[in-house]
MIROKOL-356514 format. One record per residue (C-alpha): x, y, z; residue in one letter; residue number from 0. Coordinates in Angstrom, 2 decimals, decimal comma, m for minus. Layout:
<pts>
@c1->X&c2->Y&c3->Z&residuo->a&num->NUM
...
</pts>
This chain:
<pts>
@c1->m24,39&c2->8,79&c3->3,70&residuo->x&num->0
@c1->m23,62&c2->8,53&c3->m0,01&residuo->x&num->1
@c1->m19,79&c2->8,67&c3->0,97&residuo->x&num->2
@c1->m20,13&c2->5,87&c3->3,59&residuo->x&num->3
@c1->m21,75&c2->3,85&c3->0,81&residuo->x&num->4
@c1->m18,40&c2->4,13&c3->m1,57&residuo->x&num->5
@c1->m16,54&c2->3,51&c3->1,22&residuo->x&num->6
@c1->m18,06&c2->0,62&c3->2,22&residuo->x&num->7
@c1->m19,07&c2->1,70&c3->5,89&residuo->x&num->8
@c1->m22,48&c2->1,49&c3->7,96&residuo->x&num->9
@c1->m24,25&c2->3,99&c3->5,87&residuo->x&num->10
@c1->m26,60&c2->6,62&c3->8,77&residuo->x&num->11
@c1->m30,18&c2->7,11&c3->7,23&residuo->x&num->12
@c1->m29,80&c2->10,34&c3->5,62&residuo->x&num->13
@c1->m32,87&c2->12,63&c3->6,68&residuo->x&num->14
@c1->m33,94&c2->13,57&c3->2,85&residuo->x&num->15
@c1->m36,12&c2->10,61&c3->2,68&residuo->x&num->16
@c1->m35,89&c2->7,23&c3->0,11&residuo->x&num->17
@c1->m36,89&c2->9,34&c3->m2,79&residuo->x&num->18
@c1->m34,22&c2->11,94&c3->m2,23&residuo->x&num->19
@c1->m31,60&c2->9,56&c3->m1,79&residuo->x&num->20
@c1->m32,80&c2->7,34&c3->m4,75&residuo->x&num->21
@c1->m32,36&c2->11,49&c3->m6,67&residuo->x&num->22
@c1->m28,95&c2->12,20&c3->m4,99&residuo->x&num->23
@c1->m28,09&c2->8,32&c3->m6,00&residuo->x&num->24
@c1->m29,14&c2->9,17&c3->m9,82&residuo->x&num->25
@c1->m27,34&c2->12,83&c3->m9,56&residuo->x&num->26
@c1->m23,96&c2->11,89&c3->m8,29&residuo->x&num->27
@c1->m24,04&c2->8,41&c3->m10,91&residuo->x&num->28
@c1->m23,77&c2->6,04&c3->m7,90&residuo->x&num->29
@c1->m26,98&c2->4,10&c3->m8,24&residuo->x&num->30
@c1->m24,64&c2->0,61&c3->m8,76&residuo->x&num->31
@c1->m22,95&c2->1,69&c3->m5,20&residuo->x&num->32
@c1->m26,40&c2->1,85&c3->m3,30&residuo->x&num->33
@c1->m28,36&c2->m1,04&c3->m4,61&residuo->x&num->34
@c1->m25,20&c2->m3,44&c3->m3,64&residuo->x&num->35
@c1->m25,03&c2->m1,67&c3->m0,15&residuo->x&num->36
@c1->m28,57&c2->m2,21&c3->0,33&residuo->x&num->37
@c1->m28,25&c2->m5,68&c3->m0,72&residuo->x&num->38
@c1->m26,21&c2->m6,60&c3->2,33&residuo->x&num->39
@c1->m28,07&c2->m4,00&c3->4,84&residuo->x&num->40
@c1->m31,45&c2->m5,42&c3->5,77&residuo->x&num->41
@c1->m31,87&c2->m1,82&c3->7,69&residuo->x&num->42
@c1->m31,35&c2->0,10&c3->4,60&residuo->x&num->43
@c1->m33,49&c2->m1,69&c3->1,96&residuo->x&num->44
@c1->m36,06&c2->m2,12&c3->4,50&residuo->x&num->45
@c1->m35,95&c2->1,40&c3->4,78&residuo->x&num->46
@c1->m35,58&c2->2,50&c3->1,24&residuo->x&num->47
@c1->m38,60&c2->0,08&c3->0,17&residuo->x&num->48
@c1->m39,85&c2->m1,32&c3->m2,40&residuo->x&num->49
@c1->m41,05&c2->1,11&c3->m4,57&residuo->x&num->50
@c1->m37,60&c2->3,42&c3->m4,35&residuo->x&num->51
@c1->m35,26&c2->0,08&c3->m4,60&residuo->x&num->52
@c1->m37,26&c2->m0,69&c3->m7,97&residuo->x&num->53
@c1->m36,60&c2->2,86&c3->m8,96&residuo->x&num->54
@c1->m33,10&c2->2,60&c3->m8,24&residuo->x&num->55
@c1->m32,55&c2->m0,70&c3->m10,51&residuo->x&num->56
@c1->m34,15&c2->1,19&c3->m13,56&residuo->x&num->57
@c1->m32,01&c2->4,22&c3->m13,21&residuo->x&num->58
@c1->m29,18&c2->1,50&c3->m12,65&residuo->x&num->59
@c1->m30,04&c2->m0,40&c3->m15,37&residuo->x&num->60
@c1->m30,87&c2->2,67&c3->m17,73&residuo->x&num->61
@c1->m27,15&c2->3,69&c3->m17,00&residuo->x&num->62
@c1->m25,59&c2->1,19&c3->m17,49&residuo->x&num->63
@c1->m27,58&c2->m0,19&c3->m20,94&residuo->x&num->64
@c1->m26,81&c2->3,67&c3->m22,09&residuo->x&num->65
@c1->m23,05&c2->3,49&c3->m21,07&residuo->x&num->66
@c1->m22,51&c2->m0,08&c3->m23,23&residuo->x&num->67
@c1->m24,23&c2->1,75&c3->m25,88&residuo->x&num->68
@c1->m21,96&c2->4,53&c3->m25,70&residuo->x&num->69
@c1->m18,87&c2->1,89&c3->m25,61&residuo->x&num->70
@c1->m20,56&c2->0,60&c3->m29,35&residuo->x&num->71
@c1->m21,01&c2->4,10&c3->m30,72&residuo->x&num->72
@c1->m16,99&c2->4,49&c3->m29,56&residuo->x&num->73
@c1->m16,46&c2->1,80&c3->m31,50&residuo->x&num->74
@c1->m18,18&c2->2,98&c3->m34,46&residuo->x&num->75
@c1->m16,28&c2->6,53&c3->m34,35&residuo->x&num->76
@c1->m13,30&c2->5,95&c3->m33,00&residuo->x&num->77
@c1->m11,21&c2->5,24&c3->m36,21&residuo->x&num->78
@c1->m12,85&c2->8,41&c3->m38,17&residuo->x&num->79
@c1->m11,70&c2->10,38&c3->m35,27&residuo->x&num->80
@c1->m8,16&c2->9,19&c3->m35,17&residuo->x&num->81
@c1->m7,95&c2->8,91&c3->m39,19&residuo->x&num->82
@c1->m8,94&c2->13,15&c3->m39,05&residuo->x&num->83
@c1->m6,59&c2->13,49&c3->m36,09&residuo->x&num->84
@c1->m3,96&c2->11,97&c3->m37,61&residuo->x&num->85
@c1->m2,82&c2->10,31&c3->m34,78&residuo->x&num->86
@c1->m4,98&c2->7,52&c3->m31,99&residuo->x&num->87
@c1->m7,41&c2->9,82&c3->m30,38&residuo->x&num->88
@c1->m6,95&c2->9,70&c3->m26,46&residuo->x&num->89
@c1->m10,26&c2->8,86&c3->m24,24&residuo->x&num->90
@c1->m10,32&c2->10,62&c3->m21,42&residuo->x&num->91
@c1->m12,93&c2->9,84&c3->m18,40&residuo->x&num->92
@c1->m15,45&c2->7,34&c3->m18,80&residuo->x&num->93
@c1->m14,20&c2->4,04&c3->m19,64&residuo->x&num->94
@c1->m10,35&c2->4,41&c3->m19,00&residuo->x&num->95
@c1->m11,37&c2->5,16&c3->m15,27&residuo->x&num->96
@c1->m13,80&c2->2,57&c3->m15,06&residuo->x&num->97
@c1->m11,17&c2->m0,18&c3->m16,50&residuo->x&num->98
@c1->m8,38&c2->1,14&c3->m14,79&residuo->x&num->99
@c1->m9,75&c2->1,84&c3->m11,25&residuo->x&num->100
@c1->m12,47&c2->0,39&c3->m10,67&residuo->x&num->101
@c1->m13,34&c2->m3,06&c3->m8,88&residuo->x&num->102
@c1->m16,33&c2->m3,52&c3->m11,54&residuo->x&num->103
@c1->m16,19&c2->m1,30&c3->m14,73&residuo->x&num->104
@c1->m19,90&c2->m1,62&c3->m14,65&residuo->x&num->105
@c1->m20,33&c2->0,75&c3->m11,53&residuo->x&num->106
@c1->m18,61&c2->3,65&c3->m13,16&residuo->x&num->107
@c1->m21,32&c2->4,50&c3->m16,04&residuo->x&num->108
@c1->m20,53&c2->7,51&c3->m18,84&residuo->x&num->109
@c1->m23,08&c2->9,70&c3->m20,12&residuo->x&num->110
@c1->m20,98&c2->11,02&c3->m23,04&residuo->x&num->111
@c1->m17,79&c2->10,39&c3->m24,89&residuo->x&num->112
@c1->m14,81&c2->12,32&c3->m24,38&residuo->x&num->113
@c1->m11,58&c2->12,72&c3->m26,45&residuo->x&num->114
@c1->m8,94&c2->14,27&c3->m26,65&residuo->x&num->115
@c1->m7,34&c2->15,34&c3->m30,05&residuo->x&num->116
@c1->m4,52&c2->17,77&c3->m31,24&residuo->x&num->117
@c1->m5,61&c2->21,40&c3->m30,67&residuo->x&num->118
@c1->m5,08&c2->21,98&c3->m34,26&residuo->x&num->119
@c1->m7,15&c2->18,86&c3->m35,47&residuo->x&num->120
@c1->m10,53&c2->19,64&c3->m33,95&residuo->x&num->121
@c1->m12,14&c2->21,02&c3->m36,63&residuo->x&num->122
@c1->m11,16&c2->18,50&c3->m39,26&residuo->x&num->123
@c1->m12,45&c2->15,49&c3->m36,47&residuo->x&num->124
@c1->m15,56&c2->17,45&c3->m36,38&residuo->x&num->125
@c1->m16,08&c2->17,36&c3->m39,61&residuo->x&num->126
@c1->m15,05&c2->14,06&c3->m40,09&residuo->x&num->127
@c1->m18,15&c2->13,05&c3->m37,27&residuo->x&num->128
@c1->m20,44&c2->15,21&c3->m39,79&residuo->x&num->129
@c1->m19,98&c2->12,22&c3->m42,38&residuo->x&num->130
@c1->m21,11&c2->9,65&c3->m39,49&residuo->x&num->131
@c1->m24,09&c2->11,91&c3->m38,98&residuo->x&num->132
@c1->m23,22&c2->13,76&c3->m36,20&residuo->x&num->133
@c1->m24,28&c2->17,89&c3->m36,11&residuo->x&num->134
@c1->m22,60&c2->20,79&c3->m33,77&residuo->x&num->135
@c1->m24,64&c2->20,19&c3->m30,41&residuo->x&num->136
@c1->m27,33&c2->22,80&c3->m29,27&residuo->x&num->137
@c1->m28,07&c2->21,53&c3->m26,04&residuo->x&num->138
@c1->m30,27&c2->23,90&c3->m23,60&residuo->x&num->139
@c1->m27,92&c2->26,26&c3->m21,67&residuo->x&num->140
@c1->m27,33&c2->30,09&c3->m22,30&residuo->x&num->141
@c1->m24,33&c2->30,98&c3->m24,55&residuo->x&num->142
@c1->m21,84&c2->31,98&c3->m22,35&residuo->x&num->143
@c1->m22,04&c2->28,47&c3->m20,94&residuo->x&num->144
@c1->m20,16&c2->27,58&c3->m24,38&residuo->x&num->145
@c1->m16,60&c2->26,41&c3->m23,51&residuo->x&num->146
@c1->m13,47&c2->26,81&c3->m25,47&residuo->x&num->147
@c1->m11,83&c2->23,85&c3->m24,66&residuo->x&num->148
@c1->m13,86&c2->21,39&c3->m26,28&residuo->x&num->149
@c1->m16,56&c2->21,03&c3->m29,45&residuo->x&num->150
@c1->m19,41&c2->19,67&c3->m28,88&residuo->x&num->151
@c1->m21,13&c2->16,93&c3->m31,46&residuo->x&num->152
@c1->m24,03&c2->15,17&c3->m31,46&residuo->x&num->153
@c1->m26,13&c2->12,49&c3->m33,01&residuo->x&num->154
@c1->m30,12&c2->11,23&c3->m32,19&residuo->x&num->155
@c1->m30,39&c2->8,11&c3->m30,36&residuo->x&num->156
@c1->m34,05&c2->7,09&c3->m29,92&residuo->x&num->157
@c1->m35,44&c2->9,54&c3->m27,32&residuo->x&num->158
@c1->m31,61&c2->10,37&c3->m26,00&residuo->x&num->159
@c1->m28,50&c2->11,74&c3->m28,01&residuo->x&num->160
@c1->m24,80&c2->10,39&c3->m27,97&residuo->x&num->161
@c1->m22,47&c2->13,42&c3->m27,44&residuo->x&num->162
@c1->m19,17&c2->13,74&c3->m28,37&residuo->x&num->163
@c1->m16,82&c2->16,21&c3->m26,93&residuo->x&num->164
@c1->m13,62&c2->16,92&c3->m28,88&residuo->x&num->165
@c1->m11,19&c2->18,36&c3->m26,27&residuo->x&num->166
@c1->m8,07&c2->20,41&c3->m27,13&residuo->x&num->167
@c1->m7,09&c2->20,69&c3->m23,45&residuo->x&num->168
@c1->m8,77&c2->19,05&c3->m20,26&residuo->x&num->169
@c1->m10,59&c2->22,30&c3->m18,98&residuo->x&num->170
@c1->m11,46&c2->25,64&c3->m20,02&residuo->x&num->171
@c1->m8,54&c2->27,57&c3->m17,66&residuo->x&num->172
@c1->m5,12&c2->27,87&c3->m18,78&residuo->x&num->173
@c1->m3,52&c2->25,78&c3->m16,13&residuo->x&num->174
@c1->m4,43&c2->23,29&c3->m17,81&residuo->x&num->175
@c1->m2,92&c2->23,63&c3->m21,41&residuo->x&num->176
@c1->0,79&c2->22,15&c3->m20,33&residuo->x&num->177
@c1->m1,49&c2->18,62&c3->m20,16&residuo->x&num->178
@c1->m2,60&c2->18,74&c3->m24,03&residuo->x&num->179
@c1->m2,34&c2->15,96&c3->m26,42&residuo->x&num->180
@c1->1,25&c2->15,68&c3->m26,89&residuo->x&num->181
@c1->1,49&c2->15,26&c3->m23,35&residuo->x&num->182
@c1->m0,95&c2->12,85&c3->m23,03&residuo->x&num->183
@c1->0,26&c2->10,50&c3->m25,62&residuo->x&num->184
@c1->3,62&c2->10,20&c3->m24,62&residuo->x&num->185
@c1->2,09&c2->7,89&c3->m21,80&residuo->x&num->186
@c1->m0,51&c2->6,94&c3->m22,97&residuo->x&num->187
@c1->m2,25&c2->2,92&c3->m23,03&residuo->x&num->188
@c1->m4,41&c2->1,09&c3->m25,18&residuo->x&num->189
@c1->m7,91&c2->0,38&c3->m23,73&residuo->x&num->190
@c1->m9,88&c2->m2,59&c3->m25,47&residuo->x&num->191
@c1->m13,26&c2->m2,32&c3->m25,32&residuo->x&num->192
@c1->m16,18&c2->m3,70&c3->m27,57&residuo->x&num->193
@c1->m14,19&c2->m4,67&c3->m30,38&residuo->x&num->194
@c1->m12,37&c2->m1,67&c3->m31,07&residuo->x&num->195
@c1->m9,40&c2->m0,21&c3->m29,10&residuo->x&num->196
@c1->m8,46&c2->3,67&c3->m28,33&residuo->x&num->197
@c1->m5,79&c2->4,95&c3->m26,20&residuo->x&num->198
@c1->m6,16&c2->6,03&c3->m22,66&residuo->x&num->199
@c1->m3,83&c2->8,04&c3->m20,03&residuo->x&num->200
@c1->m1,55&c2->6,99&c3->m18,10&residuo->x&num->201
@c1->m2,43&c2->5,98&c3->m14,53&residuo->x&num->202
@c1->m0,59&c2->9,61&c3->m13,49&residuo->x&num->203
@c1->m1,97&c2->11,28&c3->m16,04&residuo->x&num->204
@c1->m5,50&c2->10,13&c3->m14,62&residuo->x&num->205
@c1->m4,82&c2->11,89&c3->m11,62&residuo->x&num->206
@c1->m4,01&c2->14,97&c3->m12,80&residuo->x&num->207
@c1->m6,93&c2->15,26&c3->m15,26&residuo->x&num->208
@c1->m9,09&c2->14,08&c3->m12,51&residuo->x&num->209
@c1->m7,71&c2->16,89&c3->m10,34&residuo->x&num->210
@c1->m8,21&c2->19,47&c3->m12,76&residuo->x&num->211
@c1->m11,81&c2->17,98&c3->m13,69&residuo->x&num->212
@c1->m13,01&c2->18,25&c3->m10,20&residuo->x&num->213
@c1->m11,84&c2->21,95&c3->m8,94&residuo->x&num->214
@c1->m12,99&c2->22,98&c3->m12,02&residuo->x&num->215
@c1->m16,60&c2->21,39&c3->m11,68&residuo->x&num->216
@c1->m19,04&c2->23,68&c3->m10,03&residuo->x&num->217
@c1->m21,29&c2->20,78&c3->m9,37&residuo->x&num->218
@c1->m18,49&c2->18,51&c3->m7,40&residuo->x&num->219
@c1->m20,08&c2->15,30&c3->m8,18&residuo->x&num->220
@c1->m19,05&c2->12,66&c3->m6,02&residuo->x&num->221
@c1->m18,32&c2->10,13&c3->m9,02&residuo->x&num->222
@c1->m15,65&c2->13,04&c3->m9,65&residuo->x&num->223
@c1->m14,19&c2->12,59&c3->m6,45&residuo->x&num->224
@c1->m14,41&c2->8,62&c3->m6,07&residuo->x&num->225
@c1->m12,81&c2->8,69&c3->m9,31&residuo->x&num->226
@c1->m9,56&c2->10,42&c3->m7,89&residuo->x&num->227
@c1->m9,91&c2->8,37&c3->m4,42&residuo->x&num->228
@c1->m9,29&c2->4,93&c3->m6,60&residuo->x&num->229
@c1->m6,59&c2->6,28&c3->m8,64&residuo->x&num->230
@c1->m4,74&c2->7,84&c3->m5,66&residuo->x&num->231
@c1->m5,25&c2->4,51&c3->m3,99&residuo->x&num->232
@c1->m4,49&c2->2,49&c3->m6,24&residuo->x&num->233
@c1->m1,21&c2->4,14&c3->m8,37&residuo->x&num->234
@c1->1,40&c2->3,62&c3->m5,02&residuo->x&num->235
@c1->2,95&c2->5,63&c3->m3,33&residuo->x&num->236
@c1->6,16&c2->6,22&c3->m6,22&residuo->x&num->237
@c1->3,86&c2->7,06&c3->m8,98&residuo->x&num->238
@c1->1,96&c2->9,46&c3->m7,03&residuo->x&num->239
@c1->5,57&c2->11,19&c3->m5,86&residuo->x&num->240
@c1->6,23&c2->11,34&c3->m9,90&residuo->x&num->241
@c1->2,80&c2->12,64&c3->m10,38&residuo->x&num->242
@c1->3,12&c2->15,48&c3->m8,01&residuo->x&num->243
@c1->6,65&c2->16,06&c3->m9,26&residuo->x&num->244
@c1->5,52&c2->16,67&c3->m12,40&residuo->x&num->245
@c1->2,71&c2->18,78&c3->m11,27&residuo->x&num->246
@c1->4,97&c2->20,91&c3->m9,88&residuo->x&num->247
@c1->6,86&c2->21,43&c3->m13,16&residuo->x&num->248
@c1->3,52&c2->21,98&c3->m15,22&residuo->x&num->249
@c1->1,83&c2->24,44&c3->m12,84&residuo->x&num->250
@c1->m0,58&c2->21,73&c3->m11,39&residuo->x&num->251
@c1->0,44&c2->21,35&c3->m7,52&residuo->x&num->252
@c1->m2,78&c2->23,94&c3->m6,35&residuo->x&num->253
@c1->m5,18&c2->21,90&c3->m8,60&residuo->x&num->254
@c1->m3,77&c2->18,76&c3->m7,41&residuo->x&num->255
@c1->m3,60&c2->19,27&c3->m3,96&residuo->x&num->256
@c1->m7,17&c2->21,27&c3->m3,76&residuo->x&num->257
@c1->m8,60&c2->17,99&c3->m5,39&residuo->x&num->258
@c1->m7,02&c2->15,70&c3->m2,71&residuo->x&num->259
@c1->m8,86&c2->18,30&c3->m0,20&residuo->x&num->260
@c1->m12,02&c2->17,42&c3->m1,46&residuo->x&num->261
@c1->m11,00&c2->13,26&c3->m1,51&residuo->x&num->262
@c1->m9,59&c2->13,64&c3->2,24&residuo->x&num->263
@c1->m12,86&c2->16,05&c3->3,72&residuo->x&num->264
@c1->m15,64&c2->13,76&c3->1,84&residuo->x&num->265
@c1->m13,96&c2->10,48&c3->2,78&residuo->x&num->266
@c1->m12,78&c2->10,96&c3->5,82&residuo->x&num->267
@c1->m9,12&c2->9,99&c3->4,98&residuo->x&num->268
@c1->m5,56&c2->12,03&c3->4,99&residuo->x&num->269
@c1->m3,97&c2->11,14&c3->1,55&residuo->x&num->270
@c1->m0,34&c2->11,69&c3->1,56&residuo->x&num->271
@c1->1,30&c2->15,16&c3->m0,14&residuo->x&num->272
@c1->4,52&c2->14,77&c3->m1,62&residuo->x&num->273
@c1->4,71&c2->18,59&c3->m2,29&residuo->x&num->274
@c1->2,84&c2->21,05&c3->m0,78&residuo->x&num->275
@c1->m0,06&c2->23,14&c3->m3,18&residuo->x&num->276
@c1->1,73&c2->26,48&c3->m3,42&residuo->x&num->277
@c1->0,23&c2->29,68&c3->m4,92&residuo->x&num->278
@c1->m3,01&c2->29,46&c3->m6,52&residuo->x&num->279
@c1->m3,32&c2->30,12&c3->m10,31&residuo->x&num->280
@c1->m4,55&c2->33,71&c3->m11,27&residuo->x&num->281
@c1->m8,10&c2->33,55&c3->m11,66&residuo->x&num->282
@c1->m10,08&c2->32,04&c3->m14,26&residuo->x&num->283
@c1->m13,41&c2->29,05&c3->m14,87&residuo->x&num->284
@c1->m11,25&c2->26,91&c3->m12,47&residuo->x&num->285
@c1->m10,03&c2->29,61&c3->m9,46&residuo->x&num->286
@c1->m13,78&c2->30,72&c3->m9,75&residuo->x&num->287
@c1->m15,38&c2->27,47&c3->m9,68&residuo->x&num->288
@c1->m13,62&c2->26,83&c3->m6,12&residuo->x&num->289
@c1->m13,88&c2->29,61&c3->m4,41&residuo->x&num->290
@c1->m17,91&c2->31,13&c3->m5,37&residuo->x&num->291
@c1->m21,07&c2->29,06&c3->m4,98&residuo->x&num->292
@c1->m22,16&c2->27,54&c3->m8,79&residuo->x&num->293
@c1->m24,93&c2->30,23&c3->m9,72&residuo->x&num->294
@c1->m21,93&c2->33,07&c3->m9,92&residuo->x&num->295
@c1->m18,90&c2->30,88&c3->m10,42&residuo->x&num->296
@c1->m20,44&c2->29,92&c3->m14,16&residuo->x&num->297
@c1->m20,49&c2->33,84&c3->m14,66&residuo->x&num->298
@c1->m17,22&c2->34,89&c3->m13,20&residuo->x&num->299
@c1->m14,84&c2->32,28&c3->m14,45&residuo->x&num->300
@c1->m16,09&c2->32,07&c3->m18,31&residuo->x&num->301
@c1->m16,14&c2->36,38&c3->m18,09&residuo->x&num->302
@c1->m12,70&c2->35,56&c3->m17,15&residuo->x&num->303
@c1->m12,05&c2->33,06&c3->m20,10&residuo->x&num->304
@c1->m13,25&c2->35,54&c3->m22,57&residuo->x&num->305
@c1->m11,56&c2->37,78&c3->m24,75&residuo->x&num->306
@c1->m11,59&c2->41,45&c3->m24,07&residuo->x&num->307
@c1->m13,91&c2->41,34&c3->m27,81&residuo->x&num->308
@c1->m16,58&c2->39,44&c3->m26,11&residuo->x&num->309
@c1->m16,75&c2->40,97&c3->m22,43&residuo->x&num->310
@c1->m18,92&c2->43,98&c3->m23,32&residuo->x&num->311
@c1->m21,15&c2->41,83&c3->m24,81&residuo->x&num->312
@c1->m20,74&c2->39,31&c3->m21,68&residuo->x&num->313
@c1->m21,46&c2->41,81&c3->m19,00&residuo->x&num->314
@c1->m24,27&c2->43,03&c3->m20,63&residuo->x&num->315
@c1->m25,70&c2->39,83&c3->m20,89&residuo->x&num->316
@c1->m24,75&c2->39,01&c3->m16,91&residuo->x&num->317
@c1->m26,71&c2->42,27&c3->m15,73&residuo->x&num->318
@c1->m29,42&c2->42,43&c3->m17,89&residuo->x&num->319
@c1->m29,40&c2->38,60&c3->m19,18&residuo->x&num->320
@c1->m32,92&c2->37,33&c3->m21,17&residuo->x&num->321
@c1->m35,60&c2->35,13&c3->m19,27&residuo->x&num->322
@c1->m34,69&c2->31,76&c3->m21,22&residuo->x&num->323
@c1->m31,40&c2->32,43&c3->m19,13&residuo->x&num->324
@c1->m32,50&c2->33,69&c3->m15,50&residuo->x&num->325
@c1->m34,84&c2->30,36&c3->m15,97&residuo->x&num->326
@c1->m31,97&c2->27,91&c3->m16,36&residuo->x&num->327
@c1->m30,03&c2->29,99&c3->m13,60&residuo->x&num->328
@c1->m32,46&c2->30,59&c3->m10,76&residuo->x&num->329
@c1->m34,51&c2->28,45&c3->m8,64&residuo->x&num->330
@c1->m38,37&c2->28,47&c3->m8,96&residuo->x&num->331
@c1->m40,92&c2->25,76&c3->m8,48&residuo->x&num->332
@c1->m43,79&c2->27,78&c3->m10,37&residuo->x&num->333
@c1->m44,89&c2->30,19&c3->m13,07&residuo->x&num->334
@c1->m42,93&c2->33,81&c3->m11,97&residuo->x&num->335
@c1->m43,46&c2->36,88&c3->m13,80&residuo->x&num->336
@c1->m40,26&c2->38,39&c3->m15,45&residuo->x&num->337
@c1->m39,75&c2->41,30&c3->m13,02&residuo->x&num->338
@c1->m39,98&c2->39,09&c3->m9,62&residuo->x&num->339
@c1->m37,75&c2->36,33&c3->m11,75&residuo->x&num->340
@c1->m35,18&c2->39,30&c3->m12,28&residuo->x&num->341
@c1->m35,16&c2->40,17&c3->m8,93&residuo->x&num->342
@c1->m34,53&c2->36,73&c3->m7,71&residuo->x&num->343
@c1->m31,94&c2->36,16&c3->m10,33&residuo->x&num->344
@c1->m30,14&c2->38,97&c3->m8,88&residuo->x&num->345
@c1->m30,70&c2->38,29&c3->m5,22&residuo->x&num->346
@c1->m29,36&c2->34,48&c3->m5,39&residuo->x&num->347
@c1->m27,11&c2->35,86&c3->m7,79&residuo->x&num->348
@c1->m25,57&c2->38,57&c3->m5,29&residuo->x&num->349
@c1->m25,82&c2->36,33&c3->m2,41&residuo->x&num->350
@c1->m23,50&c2->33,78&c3->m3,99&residuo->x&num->351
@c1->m20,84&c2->36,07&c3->m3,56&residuo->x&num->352
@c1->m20,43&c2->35,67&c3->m0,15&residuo->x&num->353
@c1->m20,69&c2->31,71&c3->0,08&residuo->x&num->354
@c1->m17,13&c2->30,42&c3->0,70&residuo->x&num->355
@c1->m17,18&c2->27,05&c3->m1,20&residuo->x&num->356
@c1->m13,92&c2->26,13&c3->0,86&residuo->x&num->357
</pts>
């Protein structure tokens, strides 16, 4: 239903109900989508209702309020970053896609700022946020959720946080380190936004971190996959020929093409392949994050990503892994002793194995 509503066709009435479509709405970050489809269907904000569509213009208007307010903070950083980089820092996601592609920036909202720097400048632009107050983020999730291609910095905001991630490469798997920052910048364009300016990929280069961003996303958020739908639409059809030609020389056709998979099955369309996928990668976060349901992806792809120095210590934590963890990992609705949390942690845990994502 959700798909028919980016689309822009007769939405069905999903069967989860108005609240769980006002949830799915919030999840997937296309609140802006559904209030302006219900706005032209009598049917569908008659049967959404009051009391849902008011809940959907606050999470609306929450996202967008908090995405402007990311777009000043941006402005605030963005020279410190580039001064410690020693080059214009490179946005990636967020605004540049919501300029670029987008009919109204305003529907694609951000809930974090992304850059990219040179792999050997991270640390100094993360110290150069500690001046402007920002500390190494905590966050909530287990440790071996902690990814190697990108620091994490953060900084209070009332009762929220703006997070900064400071990317040496697009996503934690080694297909992607041929698309680093000196790639990047050799195509890059400048993106003004609220008084300050930054750089931004190129149109191609959009794709291709899109691509790489969605197979390796174990959630597969459908703002992920719109996102790639309105750059493959919109680049033409000799752009996206160079794109995949260069994808081919980088090591990107499977990532590329598996992304387009997801576009074509979740929008019903049949989006033109200049070059076929080929072999997939060796596996890794990204392989795994395909193939495995999310509960055992997270675990097989980062054990994968780690060094030999760190897999004892990973595998011991995957079999016998504390209750803070099994909690953020496994589904329960109530208070569950450790042992019958363990054994559900290991059940869902097992049975992921055998759910073919494809």
């Amino acid at each position: 239903m959700l798909c028919d509503v980016l689309c822009g066709r007769d939405p069905e009435l999903p069967p989860c109900g108005p609240a769980g479509l006002t949830d799915a709405a919030a999840f997937h970050k296309i609140s802006g989508f559904l209030i302006e489809a219900a706005a032209g269907d009598e049917r569908l904000t008659s049967w959404i209702g009051p009391e849902e569509f008011n809940r959907l213009i606050e999470q609306r208007g929450r996202a967008v309020l908090w995405t402007k307010a990311l777009n000043l903070e941006l402005a605030r950083v963005e020279q410190a970053i580039s001064s410690a980089n020693q080059a214009p820092a490179i946005l990636l996601k967020g605004a540049g896609l919501a300029d670029t592609f987008y009919p109204d920036p305003a529907l694609r909202t951000s809930a974090d700022l992304d850059v990219m720097v040179h792999r050997s400048r991270q640390a100094a632009v993360g110290r150069a946020l500690s001046k402007l107050g920002y500390d190494p983020a905590t966050g909530e999730s287990p440790w071996f959720m902690r990814s190697k291609h990108h620091a994490e910095f953060e900084r209070p905001a009332g009762l929220r946080r703006y997070l900064v991630e400071v990317h040496r490469q697009a996503i934690n798997d080694p297909v992607a380190r041929p698309l680093d920052y000196d790639s990047l910048i050799q195509r890059a364009l400048p993106l003004d936004f609220a008084g300050g300016r930054i750089m931004i990929p190129s149109p191609s280069d959009q794709i291709l971190l899109s691509s790489l961003h969605l197979v390796a996303d174990i959630a597969r958020n459908l703002t992920s996959i719109h996102d790639l739908r309105l750059a493959a639409d919109a680049v033409g059809e000799r752009t996206l020929s160079e794109t995949f030609e260069r994808a081919g020389k980088m090591g990107m056709l499977w990532p590329l093409n598996r992304a387009l998979d997801c576009v074509d099955h979740f929008f019903g369309q049949k989006t033109t392949r200049p070059e076929p996928a080929g072999t997939r990668p060796s596996f890794g976060p990204m392989v795994a994050a395909d193939v495995y349901a999310p509960r055992v992806a997270i675990h097989l792809g980062q054990f994968a990503a780690a060094s030999w120095r760190l897999r004892g210590a990973y595998l011991k934590n995957l079999l016998w892994p504390p209750r803070d963890q099994m909690e953020w990992l496994v589904d329960t609705e109530r208070e569950t002793g450790t042992f019958a949390l363990r054994v559900r942690y290991y059940v869902q845990a097992f049975a992921s194995l055998f759910r073919d994502r494809s």
